[in-house]
Backbone as a ProteinNet text record, in pm:
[ID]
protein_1_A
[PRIMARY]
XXXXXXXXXXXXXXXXXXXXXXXXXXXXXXXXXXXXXXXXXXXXXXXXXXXXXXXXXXXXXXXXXXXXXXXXXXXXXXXXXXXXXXXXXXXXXXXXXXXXXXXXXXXXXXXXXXXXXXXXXXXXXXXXXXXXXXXX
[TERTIARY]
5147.8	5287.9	5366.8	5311	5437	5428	5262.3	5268.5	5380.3	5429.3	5552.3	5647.9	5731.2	5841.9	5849.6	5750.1	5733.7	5692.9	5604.7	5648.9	5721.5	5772.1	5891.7	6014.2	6068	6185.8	6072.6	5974.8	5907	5895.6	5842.4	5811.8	5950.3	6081.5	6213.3	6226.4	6226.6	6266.1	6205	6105.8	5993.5	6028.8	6089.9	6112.9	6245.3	6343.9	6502.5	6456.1	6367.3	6314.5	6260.8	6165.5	6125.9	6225.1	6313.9	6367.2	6492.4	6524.8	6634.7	6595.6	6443.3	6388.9	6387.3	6325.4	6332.7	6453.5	6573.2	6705.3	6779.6	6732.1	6795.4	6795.8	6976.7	6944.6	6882.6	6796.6	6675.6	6740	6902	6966.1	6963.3	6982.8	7006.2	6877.6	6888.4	6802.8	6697.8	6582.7	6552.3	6555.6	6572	6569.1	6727.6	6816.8	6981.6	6969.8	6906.8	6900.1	6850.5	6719	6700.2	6787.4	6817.8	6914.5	7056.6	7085.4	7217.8	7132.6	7015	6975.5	6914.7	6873.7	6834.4	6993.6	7066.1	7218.5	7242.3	7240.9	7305.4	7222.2	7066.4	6998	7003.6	7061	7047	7187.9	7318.1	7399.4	7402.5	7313.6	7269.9	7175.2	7131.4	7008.7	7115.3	7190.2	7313.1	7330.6	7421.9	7503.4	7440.1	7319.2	7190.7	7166.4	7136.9	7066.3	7162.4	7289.7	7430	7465.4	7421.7	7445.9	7320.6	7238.4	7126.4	7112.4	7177.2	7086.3	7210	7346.3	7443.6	7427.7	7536.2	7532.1	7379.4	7318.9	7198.8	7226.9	7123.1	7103.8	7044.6	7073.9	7025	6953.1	7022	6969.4	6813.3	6797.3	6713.9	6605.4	6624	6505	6449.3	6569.6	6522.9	6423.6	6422.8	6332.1	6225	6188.5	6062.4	5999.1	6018.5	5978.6	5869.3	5769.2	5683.6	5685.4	5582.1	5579.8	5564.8	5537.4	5570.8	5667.8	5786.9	5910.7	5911.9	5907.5	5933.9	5855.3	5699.7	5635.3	5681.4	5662.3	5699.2	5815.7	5864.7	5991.6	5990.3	5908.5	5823	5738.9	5681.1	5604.6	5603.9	5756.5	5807.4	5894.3	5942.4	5968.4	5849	5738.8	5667.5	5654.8	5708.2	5687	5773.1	5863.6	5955.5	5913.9	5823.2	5704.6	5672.7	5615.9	5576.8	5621.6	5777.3	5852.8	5894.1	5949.5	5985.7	5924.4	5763.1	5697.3	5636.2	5754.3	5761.9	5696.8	5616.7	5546.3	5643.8	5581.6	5679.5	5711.4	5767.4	5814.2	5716.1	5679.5	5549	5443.6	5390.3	5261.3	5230.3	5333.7	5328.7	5336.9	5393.6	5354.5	5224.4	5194.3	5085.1	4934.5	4970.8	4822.8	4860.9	4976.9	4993.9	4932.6	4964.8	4939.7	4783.1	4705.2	4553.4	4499.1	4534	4479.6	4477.3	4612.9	4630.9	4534.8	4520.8	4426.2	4293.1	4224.2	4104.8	4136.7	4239.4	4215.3	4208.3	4276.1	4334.1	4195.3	4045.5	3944.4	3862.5	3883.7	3833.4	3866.3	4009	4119.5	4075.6	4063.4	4035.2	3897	3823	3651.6	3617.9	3687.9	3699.2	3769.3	3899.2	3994.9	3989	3960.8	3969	3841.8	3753.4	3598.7	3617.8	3669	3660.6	3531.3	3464.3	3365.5	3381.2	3262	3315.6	3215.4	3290.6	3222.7	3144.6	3119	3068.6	3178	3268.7	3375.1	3434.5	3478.4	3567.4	3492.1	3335.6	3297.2	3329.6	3310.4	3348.8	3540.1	3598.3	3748.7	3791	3739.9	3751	3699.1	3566.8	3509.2	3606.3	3659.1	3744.9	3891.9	3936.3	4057.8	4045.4	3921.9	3879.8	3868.2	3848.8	3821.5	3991.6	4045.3	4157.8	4292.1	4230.2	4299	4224.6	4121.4	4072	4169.2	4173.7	4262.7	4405.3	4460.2	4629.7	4657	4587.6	4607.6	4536.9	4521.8	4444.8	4564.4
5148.3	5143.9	5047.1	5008	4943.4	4814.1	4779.7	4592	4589.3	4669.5	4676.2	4602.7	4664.9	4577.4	4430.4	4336.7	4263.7	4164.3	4230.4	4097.7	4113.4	4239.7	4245.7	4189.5	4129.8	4024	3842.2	3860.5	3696.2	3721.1	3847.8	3845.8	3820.4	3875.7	3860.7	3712.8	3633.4	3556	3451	3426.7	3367.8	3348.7	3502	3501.8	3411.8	3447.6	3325.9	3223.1	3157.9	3039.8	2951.8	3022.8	3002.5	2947.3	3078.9	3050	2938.1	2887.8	2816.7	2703.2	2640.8	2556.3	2486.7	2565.9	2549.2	2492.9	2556.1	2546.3	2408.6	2317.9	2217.7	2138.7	2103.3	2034.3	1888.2	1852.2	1774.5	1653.6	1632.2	1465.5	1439	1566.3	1603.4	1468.5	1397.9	1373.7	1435.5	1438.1	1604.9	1566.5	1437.7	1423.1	1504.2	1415.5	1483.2	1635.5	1631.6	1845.6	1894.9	1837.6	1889.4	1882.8	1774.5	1718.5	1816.4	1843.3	1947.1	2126	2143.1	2269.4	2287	2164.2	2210	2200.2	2152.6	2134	2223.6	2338.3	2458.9	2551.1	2549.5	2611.9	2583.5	2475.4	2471.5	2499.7	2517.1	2594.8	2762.8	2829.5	2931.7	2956.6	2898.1	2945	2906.3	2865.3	2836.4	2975.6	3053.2	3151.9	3306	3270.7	3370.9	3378.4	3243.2	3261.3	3299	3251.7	3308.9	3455.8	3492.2	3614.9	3715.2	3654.7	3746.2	3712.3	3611	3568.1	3540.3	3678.2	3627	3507.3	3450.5	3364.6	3258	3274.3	3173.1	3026.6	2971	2832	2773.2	2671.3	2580.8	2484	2418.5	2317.7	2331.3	2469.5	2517	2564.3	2636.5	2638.7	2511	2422.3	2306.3	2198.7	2257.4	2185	2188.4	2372.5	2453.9	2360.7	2278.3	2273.9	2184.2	2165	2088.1	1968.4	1914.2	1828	1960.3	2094.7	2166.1	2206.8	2209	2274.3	2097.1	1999.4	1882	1854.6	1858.1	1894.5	1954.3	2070.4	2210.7	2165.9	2121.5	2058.9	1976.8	1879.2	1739.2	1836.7	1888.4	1963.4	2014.3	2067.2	2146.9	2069.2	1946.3	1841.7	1846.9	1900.8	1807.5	1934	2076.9	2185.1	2153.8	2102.6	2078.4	1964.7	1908.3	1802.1	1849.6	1978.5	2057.7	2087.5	2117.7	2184.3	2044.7	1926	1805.6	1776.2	1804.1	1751.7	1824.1	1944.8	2025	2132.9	2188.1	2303.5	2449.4	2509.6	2623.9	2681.8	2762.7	2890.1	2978	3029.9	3156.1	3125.6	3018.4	2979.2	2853.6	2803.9	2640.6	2750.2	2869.4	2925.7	3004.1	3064.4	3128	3059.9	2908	2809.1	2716.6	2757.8	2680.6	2753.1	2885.9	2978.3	3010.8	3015.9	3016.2	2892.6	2744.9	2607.6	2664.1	2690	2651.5	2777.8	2893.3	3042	2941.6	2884.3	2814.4	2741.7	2645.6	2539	2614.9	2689.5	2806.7	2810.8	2871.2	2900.2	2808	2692.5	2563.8	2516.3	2543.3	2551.3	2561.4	2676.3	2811	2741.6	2722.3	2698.3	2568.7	2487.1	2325	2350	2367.7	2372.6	2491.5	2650.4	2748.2	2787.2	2684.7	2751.1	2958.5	2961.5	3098.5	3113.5	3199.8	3244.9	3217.9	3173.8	3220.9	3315.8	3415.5	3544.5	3553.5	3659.4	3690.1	3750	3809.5	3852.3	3738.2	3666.7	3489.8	3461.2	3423.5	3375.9	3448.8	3575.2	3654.6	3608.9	3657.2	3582	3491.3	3368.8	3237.5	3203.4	3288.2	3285.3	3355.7	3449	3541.2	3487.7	3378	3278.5	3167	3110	3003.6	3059.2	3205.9	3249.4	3281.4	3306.6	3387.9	3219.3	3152.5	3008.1	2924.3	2982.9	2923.4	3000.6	3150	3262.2	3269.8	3173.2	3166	3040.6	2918	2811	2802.7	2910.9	2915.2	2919.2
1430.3	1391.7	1479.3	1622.4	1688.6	1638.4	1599.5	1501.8	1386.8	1311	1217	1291.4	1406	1460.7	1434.6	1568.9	1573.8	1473.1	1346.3	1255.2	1157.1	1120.5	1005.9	1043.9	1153.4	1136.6	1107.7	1148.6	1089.9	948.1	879.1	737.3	680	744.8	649.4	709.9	827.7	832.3	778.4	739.9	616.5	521.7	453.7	320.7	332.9	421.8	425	431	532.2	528.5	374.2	320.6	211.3	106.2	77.4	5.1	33.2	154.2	161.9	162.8	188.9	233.3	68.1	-9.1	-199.6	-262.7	-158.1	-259.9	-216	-128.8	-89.3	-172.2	-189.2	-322	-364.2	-483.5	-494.1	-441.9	-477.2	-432.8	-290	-223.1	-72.8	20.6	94	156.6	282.3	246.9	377.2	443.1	527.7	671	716.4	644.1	678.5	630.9	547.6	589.7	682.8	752.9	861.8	996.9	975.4	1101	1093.7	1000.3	940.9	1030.1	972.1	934	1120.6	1199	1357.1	1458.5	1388.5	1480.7	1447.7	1345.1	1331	1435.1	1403.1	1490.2	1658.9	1703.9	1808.9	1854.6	1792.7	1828.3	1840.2	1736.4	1713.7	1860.7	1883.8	1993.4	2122.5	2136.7	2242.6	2277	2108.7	2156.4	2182.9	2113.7	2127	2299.4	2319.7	2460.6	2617.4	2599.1	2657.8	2620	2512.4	2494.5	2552.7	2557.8	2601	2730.1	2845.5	2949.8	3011.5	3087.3	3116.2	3265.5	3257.4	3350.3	3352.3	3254	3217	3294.5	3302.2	3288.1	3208.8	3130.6	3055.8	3092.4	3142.9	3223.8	3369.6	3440.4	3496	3354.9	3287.2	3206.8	3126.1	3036.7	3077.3	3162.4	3268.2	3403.3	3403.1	3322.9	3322.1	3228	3105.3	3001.1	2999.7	2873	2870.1	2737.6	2686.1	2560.4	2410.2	2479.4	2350.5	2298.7	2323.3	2212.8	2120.4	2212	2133.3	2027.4	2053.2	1952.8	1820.5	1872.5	1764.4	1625.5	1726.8	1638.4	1503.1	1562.7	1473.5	1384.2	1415.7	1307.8	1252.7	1206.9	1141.6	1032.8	1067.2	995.5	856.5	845.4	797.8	685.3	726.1	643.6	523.6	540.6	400.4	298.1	314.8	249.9	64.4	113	1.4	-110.6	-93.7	-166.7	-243.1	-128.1	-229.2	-283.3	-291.7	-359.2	-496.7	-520	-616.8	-595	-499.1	-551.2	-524	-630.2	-680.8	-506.3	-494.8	-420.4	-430.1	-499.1	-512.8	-478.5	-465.4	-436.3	-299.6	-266.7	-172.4	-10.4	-2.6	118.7	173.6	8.7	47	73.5	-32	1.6	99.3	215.8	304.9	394.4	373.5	490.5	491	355.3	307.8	425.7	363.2	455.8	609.4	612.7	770.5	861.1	782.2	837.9	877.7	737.1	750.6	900.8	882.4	965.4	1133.5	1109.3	1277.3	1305.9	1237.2	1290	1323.9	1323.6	1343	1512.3	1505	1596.1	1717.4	1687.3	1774.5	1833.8	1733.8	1810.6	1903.8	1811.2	1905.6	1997.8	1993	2124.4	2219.5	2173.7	2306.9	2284	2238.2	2236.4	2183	2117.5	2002.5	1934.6	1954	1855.1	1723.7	1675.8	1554.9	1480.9	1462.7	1397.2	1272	1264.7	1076.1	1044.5	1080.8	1018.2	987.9	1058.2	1061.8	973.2	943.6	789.9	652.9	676.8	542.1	524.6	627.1	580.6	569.1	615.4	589.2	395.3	360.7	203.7	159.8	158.2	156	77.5	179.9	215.5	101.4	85.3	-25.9	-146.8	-183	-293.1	-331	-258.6	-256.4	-290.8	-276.5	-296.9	-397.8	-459.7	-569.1	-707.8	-647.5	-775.7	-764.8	-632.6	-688.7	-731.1	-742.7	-790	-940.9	-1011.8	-1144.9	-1239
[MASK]
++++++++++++++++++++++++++++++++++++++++++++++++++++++++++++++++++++++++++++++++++++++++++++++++++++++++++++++++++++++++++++++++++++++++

């Protein structure tokens, strides 16, 4: 029961994501939506992080940082690809999320040397079958 918490605000925040990511309108250019849609977020994470971290520093955690939030960022650029490129809402997350499971166990084995299991084979066949029957 305590795994519920922790990802039922990602599952709702998915579903907002999803759906807002769909509704941008087609004339809209996505770069200027994103650029619109991370200036909101990075004011949002301002008043979030002042609110949670009185007397915070910005600039000291700042210091801490590495080449990953910058990353992260860029790569997320690339999630809104999909949708311009028409695929429905019902299906462009779940065979995103299908690919990218596959690709994670690959991931995992090249980069943190991860086993890879017989369970990891049955769900990976599992994952391909399961992405052969929502794209039918």
């Amino acid at each position: 029961m305590s795994y519920i918490w922790p990802v039922a605000p990602v599952v709702v925040s998915n579903i907002f994501y999803q759906r807002y990511t769909k509704s941008v309108p087609k004339e809209m250019d996505a770069i200027a939506s994103m650029i619109v849609t991370y200036l909101v977020g990075a004011v949002t994470s301002a008043v979030v992080f002042f609110a949670m971290n009185r007397g915070g520093n910005l600039f000291q955690e700042y210091s801490r940082m590495n080449a990953a939030p910058v990353l992260l960022r860029i790569s997320v650029v690339g999630l809104i690809c999909a949708y311009r490129a028409g695929w429905p809402l019902s299906t462009a997350s779940t065979v995103q999320s299908g690919f990218l499971a596959l690709a994670l166990v690959v991931v995992g084995a090249v980069l943190y040397h991860r086993e890879i299991t017989f369970s990891k084979v049955i769900g990976t066949a599992i994952c391909l079958i399961w992405l052969y029957f929502i794209n039918r």
